[in-house]
Backbone bond lengths (Angstrom), bond angles and torsions (degrees), N, CA, C in turn:
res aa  C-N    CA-C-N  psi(-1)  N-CA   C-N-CA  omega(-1)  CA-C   N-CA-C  phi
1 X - - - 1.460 - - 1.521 109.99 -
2 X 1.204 119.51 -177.22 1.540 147.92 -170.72 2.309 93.96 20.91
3 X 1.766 106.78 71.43 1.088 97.68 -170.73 1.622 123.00 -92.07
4 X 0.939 149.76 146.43 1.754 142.63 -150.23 1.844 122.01 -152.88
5 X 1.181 123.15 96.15 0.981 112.02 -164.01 1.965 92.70 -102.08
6 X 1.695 86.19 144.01 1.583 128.10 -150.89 1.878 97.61 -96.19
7 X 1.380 138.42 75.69 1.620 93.93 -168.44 2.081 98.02 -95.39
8 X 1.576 115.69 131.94 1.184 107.33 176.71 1.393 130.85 -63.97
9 X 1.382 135.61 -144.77 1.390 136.66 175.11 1.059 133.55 -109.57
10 X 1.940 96.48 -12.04 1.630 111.59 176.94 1.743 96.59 -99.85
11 X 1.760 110.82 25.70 1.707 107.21 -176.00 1.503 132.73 77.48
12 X 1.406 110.58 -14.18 1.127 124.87 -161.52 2.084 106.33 -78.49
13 X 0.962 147.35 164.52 1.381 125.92 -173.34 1.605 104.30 -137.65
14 X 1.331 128.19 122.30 1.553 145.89 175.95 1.566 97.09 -96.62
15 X 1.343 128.77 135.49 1.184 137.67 125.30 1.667 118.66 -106.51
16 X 1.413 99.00 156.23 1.713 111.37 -168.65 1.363 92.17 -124.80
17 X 1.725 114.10 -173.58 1.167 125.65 162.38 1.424 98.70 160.05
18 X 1.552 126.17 -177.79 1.369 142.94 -163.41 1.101 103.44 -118.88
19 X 1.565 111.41 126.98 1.503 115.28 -178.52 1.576 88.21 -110.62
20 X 1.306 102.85 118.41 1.426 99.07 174.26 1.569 108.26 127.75
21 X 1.272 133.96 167.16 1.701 149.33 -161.12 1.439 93.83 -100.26
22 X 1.423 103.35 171.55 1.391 138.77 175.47 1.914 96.59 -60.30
23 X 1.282 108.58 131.52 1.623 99.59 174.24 1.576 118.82 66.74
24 X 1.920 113.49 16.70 1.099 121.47 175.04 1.386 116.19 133.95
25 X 1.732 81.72 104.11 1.337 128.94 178.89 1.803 141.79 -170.96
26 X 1.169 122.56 -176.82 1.539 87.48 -165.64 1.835 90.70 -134.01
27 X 1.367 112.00 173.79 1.423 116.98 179.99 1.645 112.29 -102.25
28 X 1.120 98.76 104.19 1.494 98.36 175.22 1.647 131.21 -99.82
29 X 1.611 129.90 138.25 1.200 104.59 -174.72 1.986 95.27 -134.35
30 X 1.496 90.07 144.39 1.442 101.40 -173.64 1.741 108.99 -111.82
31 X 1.370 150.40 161.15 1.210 141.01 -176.41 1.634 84.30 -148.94
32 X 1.908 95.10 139.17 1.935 111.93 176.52 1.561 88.31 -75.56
33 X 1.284 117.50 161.12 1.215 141.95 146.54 1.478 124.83 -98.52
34 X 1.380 105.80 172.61 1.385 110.19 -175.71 1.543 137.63 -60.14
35 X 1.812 96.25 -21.35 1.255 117.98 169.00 1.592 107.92 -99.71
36 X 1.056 110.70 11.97 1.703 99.58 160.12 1.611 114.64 88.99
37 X 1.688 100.30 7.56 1.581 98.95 169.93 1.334 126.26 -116.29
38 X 1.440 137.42 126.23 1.744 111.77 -178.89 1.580 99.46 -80.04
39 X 1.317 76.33 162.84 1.665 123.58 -171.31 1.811 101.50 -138.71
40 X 1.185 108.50 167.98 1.371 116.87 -164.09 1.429 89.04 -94.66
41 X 1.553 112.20 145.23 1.650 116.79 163.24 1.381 100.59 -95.33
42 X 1.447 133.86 -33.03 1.364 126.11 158.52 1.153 145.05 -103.38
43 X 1.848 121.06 126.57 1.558 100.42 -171.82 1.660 128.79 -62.84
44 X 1.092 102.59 -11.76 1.472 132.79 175.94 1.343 115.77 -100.88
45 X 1.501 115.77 130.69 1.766 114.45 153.40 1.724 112.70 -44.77
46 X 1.476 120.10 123.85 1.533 108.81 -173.39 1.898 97.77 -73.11
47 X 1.235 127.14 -32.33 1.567 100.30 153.67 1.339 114.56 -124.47
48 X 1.199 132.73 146.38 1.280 144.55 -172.11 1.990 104.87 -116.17
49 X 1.332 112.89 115.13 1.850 106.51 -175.97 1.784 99.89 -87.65
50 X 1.175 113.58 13.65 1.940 106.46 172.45 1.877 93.23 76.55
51 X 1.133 142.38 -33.12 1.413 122.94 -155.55 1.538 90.22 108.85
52 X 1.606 139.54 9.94 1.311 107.10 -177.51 2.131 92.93 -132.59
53 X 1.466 108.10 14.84 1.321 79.12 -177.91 2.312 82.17 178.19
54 X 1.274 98.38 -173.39 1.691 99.31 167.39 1.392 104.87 -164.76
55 X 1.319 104.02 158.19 1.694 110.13 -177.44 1.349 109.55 -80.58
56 X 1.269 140.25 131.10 1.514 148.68 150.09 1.503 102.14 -81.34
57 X 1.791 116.13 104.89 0.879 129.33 175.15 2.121 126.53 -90.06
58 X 1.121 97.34 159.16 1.639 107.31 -179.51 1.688 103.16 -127.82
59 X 1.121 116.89 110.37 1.888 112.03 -176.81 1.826 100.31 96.67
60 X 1.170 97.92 -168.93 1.212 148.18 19.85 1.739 106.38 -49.19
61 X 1.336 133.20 174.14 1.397 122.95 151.15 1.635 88.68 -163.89
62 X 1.160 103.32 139.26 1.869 116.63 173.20 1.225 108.00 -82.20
63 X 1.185 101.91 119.01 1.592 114.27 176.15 1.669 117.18 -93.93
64 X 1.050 118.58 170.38 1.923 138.07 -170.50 1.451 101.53 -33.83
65 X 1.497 115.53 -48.55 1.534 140.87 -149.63 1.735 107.42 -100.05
66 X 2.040 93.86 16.34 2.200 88.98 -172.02 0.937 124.51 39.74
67 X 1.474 128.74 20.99 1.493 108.31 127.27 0.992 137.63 -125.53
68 X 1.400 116.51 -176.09 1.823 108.71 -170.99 1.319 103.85 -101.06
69 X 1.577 85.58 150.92 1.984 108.02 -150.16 2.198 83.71 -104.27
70 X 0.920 126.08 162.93 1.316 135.06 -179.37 1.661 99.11 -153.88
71 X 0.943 109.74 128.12 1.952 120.29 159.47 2.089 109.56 -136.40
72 X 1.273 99.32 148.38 1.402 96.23 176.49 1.707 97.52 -169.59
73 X 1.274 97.04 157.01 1.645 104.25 170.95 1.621 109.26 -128.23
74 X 1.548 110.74 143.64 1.297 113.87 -163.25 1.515 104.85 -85.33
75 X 1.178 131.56 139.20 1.357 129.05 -178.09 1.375 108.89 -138.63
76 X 1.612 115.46 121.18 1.385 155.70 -156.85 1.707 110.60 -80.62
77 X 1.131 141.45 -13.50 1.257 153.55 -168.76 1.319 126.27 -173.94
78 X 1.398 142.86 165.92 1.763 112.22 159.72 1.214 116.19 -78.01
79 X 1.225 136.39 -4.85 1.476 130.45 149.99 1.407 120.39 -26.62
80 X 1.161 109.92 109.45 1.437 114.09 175.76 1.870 134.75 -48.41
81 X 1.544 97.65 -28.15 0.966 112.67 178.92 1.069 131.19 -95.42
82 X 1.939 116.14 17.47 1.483 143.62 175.93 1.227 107.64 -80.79
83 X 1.489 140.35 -34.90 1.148 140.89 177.43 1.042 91.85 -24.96
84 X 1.787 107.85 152.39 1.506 149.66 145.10 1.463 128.77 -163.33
85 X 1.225 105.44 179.59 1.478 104.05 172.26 1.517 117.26 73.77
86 X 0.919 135.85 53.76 1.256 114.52 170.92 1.437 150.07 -72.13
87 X 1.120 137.53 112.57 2.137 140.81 -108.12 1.363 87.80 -143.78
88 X 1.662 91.79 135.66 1.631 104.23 165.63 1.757 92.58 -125.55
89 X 1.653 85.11 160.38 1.988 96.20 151.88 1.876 100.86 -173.97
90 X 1.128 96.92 163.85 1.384 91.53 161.58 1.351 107.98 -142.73
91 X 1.444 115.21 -157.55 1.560 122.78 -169.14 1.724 102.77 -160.44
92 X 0.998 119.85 174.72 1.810 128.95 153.94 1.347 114.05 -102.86
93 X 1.549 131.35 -22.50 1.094 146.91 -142.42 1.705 125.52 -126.27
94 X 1.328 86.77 -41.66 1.960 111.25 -177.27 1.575 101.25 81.24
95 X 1.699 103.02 5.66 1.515 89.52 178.38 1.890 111.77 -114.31
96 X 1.439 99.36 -31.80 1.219 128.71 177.35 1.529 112.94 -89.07
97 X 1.408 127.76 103.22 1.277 132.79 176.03 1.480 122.40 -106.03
98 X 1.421 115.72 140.89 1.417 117.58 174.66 1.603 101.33 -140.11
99 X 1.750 104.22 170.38 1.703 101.28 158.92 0.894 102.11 -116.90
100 X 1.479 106.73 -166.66 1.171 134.44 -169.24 1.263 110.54 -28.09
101 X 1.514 129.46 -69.31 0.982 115.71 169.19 1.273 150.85 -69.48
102 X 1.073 93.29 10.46 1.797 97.86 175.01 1.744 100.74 94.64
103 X 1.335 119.22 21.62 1.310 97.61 -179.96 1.780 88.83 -115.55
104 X 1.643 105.54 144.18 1.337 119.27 168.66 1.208 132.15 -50.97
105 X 1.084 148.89 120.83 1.758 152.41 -163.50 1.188 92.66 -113.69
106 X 1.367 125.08 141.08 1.574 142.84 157.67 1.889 103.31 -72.80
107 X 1.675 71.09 160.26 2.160 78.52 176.11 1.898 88.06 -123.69
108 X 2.337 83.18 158.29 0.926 137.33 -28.83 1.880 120.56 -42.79
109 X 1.263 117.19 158.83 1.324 130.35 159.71 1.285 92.64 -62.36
110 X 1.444 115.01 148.68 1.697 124.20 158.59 1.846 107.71 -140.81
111 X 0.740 130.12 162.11 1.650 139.84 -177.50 1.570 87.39 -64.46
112 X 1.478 155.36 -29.63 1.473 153.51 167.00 1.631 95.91 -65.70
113 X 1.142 152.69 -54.50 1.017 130.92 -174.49 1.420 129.45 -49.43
114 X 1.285 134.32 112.23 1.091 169.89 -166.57 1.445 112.61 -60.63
115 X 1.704 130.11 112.22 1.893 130.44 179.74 1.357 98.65 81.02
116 X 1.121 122.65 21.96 1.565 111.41 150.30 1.584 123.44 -118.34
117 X 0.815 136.37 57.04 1.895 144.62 -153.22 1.603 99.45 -145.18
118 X 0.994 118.96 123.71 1.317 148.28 172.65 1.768 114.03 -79.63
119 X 1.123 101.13 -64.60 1.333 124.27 -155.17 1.803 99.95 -143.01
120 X 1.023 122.76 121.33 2.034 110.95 -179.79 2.056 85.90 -105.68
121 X 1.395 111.66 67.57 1.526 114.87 169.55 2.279 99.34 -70.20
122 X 0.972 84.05 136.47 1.825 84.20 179.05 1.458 85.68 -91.58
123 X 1.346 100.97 170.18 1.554 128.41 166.65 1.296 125.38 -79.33
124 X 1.664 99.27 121.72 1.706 99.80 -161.87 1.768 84.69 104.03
125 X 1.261 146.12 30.33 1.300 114.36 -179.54 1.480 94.49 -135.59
126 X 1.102 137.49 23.19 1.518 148.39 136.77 1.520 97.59 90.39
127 X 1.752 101.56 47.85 1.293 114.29 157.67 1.402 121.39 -112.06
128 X 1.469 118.66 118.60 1.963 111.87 -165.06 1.176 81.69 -128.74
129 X 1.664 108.30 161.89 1.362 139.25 -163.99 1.975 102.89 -97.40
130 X 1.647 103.52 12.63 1.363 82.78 -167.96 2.165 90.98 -119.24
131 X 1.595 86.03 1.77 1.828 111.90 172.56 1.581 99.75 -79.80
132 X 0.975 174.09 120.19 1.146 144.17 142.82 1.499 110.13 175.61
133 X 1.266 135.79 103.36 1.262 151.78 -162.89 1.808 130.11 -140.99
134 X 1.478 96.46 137.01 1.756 91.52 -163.35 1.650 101.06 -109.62
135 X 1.712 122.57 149.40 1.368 129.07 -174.76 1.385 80.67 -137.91
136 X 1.981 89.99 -176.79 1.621 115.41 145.96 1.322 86.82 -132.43
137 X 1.276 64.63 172.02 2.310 106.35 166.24 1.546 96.77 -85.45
138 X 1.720 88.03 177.40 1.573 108.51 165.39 1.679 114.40 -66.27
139 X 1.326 105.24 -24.31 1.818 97.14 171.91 1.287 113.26 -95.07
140 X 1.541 149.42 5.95 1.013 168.29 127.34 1.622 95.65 120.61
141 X 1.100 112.58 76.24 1.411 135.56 176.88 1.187 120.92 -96.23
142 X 1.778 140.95 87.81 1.406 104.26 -178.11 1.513 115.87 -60.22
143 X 1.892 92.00 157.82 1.774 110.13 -173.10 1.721 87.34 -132.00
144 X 1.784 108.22 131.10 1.236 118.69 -149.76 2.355 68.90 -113.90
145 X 1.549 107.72 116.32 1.165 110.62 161.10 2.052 118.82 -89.96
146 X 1.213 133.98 141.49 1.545 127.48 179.31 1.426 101.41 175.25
147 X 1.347 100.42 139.87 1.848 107.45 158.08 1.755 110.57 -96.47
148 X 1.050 89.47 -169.88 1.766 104.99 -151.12 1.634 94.90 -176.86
149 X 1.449 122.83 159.46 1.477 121.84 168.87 1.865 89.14 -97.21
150 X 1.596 79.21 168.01 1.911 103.29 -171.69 1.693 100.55 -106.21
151 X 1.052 115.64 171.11 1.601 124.76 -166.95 1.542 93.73 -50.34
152 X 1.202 139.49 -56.53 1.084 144.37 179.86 1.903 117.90 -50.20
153 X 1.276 119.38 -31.76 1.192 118.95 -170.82 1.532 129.44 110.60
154 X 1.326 106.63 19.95 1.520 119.02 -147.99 1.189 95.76 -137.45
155 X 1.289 117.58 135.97 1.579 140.73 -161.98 1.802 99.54 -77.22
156 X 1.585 110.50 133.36 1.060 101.00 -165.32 2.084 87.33 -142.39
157 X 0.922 106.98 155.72 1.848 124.95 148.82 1.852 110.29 -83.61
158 X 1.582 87.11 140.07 1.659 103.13 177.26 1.367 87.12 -155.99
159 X 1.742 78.39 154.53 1.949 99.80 171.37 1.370 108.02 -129.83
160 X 1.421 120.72 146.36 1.105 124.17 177.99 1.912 133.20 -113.92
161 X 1.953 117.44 86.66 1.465 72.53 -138.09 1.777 105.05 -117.03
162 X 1.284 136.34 132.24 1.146 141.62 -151.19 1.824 96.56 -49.23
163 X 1.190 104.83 142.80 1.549 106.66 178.01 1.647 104.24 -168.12
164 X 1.295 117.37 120.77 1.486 117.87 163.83 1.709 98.48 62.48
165 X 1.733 113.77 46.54 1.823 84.22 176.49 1.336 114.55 67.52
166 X 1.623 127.08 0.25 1.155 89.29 165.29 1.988 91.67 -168.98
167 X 1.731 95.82 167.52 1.465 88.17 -161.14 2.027 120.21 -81.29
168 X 0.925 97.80 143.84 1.812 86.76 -178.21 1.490 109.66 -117.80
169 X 1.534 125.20 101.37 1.262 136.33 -162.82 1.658 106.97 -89.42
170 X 1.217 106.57 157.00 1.452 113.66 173.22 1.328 114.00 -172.98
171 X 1.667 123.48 129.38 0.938 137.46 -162.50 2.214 110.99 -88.80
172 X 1.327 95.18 124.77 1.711 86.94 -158.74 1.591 106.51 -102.82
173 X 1.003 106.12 -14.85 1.809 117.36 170.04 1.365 128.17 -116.46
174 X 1.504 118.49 150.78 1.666 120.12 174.72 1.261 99.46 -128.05
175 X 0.977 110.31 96.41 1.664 124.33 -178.05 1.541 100.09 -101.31
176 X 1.561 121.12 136.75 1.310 127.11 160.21 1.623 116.19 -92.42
177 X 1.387 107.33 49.50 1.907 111.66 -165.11 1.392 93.11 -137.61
178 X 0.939 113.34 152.98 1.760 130.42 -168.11 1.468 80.79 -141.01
179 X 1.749 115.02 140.74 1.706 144.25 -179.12 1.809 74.33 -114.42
180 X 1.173 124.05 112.06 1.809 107.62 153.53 1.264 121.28 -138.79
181 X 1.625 89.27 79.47 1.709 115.31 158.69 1.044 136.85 -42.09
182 X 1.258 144.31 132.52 1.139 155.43 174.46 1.309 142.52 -166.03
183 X 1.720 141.97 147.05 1.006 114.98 150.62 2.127 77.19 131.21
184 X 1.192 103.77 -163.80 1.802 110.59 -176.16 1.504 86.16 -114.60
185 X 1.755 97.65 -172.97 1.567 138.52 168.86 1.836 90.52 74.12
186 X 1.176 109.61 -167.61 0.944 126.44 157.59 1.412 150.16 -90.18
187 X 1.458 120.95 107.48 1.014 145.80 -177.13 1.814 132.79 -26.42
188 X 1.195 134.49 159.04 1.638 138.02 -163.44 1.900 63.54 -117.90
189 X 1.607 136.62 134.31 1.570 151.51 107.16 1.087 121.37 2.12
190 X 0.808 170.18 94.30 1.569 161.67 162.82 1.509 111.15 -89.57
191 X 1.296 102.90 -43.98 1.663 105.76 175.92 1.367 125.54 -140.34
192 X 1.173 133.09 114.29 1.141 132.89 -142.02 1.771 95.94 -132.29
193 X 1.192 124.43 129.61 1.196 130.78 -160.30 1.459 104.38 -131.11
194 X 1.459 122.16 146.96 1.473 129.28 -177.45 1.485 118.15 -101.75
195 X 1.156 120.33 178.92 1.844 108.51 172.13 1.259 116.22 -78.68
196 X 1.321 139.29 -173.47 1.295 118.80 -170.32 1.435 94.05 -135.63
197 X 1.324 114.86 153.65 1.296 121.37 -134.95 1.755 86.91 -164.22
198 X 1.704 98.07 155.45 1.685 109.85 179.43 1.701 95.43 -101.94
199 X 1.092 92.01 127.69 1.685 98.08 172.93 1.454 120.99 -65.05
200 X 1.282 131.64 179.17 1.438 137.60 179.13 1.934 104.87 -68.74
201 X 1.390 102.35 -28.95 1.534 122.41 -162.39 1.256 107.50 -93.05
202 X 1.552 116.42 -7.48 1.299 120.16 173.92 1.958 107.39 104.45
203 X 0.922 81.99 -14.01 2.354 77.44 -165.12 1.283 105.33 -85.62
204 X 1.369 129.21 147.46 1.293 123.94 -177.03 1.367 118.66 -67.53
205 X 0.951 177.07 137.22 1.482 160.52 -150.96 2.087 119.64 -137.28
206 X 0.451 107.74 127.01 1.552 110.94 176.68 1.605 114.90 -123.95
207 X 1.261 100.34 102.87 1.931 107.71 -170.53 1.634 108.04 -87.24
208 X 1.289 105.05 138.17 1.878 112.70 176.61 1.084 87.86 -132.04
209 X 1.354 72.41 165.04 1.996 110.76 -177.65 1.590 124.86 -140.82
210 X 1.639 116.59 57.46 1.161 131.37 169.82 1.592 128.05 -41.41
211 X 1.443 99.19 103.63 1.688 99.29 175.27 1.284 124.14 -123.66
212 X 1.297 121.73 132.31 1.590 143.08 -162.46 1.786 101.56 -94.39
213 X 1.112 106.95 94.81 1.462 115.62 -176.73 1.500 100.05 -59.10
214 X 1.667 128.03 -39.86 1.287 120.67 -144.26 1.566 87.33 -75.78
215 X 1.508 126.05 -28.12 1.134 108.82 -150.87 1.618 106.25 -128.50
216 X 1.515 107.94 1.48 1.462 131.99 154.58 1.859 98.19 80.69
217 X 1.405 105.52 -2.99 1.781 106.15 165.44 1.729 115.19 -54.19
218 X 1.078 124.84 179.27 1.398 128.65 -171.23 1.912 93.28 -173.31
219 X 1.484 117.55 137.10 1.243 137.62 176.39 1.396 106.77 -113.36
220 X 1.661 134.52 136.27 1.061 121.69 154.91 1.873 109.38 -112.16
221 X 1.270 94.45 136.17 2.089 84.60 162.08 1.501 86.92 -156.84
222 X 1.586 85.20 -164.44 1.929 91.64 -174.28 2.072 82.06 -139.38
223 X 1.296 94.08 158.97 1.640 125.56 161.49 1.076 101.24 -87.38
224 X 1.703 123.09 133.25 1.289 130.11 158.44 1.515 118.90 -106.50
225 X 1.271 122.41 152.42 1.097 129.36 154.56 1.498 125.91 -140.39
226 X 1.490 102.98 -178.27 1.701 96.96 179.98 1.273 135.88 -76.77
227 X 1.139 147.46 101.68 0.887 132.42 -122.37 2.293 106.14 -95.94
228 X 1.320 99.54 12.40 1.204 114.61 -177.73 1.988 92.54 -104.09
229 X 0.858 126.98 -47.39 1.382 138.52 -145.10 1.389 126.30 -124.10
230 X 1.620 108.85 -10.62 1.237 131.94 -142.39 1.399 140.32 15.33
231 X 1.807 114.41 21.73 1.141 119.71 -161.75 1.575 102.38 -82.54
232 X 1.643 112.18 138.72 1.326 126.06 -170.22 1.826 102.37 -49.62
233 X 1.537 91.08 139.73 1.761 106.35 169.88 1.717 124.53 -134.84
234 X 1.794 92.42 35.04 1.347 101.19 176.27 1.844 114.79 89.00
235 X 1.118 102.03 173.31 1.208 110.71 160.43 1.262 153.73 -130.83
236 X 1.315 151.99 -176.90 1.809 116.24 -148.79 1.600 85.10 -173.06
237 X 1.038 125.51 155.80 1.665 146.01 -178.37 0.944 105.38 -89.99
238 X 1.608 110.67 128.70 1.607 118.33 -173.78 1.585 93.39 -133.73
239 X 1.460 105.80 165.20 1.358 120.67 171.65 1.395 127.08 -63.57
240 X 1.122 122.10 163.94 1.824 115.39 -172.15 1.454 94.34 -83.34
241 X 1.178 94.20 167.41 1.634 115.19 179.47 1.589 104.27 -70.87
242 X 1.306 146.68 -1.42 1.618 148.37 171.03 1.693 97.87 -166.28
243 X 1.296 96.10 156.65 1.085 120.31 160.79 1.566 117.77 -43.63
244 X 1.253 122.48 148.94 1.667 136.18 177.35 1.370 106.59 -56.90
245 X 1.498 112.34 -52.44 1.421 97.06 174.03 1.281 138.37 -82.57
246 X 0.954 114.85 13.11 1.369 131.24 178.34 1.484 104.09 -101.37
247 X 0.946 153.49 -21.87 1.451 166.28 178.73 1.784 104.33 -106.34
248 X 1.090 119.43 -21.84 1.656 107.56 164.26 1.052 155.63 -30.07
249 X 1.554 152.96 8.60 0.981 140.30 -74.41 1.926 98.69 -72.21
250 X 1.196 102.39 176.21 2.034 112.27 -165.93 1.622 95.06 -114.22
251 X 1.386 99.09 -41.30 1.715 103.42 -158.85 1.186 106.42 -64.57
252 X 2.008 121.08 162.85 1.113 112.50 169.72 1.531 123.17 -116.93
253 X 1.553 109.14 27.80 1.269 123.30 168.35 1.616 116.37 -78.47
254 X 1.249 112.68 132.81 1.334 112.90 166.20 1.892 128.70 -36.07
255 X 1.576 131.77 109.05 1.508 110.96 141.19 2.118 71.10 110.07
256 X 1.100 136.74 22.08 1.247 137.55 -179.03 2.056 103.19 -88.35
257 X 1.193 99.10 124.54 1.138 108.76 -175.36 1.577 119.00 -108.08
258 X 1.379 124.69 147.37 1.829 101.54 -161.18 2.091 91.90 -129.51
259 X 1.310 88.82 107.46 1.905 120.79 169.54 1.279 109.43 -36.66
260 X 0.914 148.56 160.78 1.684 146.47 144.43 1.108 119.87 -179.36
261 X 1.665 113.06 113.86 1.434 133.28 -164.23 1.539 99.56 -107.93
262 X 1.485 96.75 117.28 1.553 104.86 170.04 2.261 105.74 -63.58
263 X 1.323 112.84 154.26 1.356 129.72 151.04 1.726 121.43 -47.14
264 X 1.687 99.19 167.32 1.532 101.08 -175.20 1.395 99.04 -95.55
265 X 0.969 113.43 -1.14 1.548 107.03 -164.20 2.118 111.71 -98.78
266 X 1.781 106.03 -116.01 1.254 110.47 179.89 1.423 111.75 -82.72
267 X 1.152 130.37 -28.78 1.161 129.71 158.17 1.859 85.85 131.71
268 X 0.881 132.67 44.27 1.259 128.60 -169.77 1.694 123.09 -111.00
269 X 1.781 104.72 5.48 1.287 118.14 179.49 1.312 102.28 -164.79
270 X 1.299 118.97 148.46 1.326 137.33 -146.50 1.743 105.16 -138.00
271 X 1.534 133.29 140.12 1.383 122.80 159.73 1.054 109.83 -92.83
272 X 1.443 134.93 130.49 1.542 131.20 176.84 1.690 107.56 -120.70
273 X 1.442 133.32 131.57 1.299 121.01 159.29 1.831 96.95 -157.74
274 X 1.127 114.94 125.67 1.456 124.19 165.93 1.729 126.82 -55.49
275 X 1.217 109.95 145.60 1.472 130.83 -168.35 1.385 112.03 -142.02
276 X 1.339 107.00 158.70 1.703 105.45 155.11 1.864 100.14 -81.72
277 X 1.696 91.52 172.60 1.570 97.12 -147.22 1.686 82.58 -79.35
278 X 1.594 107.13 -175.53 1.565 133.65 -165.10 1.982 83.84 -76.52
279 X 1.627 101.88 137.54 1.380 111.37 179.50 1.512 107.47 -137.17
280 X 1.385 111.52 36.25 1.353 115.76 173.87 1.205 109.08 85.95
281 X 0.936 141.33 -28.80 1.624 154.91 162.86 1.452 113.22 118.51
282 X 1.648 109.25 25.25 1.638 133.90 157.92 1.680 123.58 -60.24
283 X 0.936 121.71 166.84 1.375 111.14 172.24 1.260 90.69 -113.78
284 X 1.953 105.21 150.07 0.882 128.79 -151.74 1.810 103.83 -80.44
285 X 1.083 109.98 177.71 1.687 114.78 171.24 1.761 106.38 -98.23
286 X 0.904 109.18 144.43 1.756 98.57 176.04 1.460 109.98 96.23
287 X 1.501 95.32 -176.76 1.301 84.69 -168.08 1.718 95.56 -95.32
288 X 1.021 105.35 -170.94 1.794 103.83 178.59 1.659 92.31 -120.02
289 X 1.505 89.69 164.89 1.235 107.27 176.24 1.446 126.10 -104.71
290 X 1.076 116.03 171.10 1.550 128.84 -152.59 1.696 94.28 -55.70
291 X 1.370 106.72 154.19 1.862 107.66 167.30 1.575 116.92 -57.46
292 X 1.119 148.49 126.83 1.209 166.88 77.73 1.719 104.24 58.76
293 X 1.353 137.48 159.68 0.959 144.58 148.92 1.509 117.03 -128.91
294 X 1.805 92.95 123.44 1.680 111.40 -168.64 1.152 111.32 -81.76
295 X 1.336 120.83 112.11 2.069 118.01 178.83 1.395 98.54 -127.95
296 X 1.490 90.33 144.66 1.366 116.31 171.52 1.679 107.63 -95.88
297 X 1.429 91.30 111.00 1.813 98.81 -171.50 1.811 106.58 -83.80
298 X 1.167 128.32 -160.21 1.302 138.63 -160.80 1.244 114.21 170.39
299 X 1.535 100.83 77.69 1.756 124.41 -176.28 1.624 106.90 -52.00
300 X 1.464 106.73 136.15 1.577 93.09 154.92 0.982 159.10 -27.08
């Protein structure tokens, strides 16, 4: 599952993926050869969950600074609401791993390995693997974007941002709204968060995308902060993640919902094709509707 092909810079092409279920499974990565067969690039799963849990990964993705940036949170069951942990590391190589600080980690990774933790969110603490997003700064810093609930229980934005060896967190919203997910299959979005990024204006920015199932509305803005200090500077209305028409739905069946998966690349093409909405990963009641047509769009 969740499978991703990697192509590097010397041309050569890695695909990865998870051998194994929700709440246990491991990360595997394979590289083609010259004669046209894969072979493993690692002798090891790069994370292994023991049989008690699996990483929901973000990246690999190469960052400003050549190397590859990795984030993931370990998740304990397919219950959505098992997430924890939130883990960095990177590498130069995809074979050779370190964290933050520069100290070397053995493979597989396991939730016991030691200087890779972001965030120590427990399970049940309104950290999901589908929250979770990697930036830089203007000094090419990764900035670890994710919500989490606040002492109170209430769904909040945090940034995470590499400094001196080590991470410096800060909470950028006070929201009186609780996201409280739970349960298997696949999930209805509620909050959908972007990478975080330095604005034109200088502030670091972190964009959401709040959606009200009961009433099928959706809000976009971003959290600001400083981008020297990261101390919160409010928040401000930002544009949706695509254009209106591209998010429209076309069909003329009732309760039709419209998909759209950004590219690996600049972000310059999009997959769009409509569905009925996510039902836990049940089959639906009724009859279904006709198949969908898959287009490859081409954003402005």
């Amino acid at each position: 599952t969740y499978p991703a092909f990697m192509p590097l810079a010397d041309g050569r092409l890695v695909f990865h993926y998870r051998s194994g279920g929700s709440g246990n499974g491991n990360e595997i990565y394979n590289i083609l050869g010259p004669d046209g067969v894969w072979r493993r690039l690692l002798d090891e799963p790069l994370t292994d969950g023991r049989g008690l849990m699996n990483a929901y990964m973000r990246g690999p993705a190469m960052g400003p600074d050549g190397w590859f940036h990795l984030i993931w949170v370990w998740r304990d069951t397919p219950d959505c609401s098992t997430n924890h942990d939130l883990s960095y590391a990177r590498s130069r190589d995809l074979i050779h791993w370190e964290g933050l600080s520069g100290t070397p980690v053995p493979l597989p990774i396991t939730s016991l390995t030691e200087g890779l933790t972001v965030d120590a969110a427990q399970n049940g603490g309104g950290l999901i693997n589908i929250g979770i997003e990697l930036g830089f700064d203007a000094e090419n810093r990764p900035v670890v974007g994710y919500h989490k609930y606040d002492e109170r229980g209430y769904t909040q934005l945090y940034v995470a941002r590499a400094e001196d060896g080590a991470w410096h967190t800060q909470r950028l919203t006070d929201w009186a709204w609780r996201w409280d997910f739970k349960g298997n299959g696949t999930i209805v979005n509620e909050l959908l968060i972007d990478r975080p990024r330095v604005a034109a204006d200088g502030r670091l920015t972190l964009g959401y995308h709040r959606y009200d199932p009961a009433t099928g509305e959706s809000r976009s803005a971003e959290a600001t902060a400083d981008a020297a200090t990261l101390a919160p500077l409010g928040e401000r209305p930002a544009s949706p993640l695509y254009p209106a028409w591209v998010t429209r739905p076309e069909r003329p069946e009732p309760g039709m919902t419209v998909n759209v998966v950004g590219d690996a690349g600049d972000g310059g093409y999009v997959l769009r094709w409509e569905s009925l909405p996510p039902n836990r990963d049940l089959e639906p009641e009724g009859e279904l509707p006709a198949a969908s047509e898959l287009r490859v769009v081409r954003l402005p």
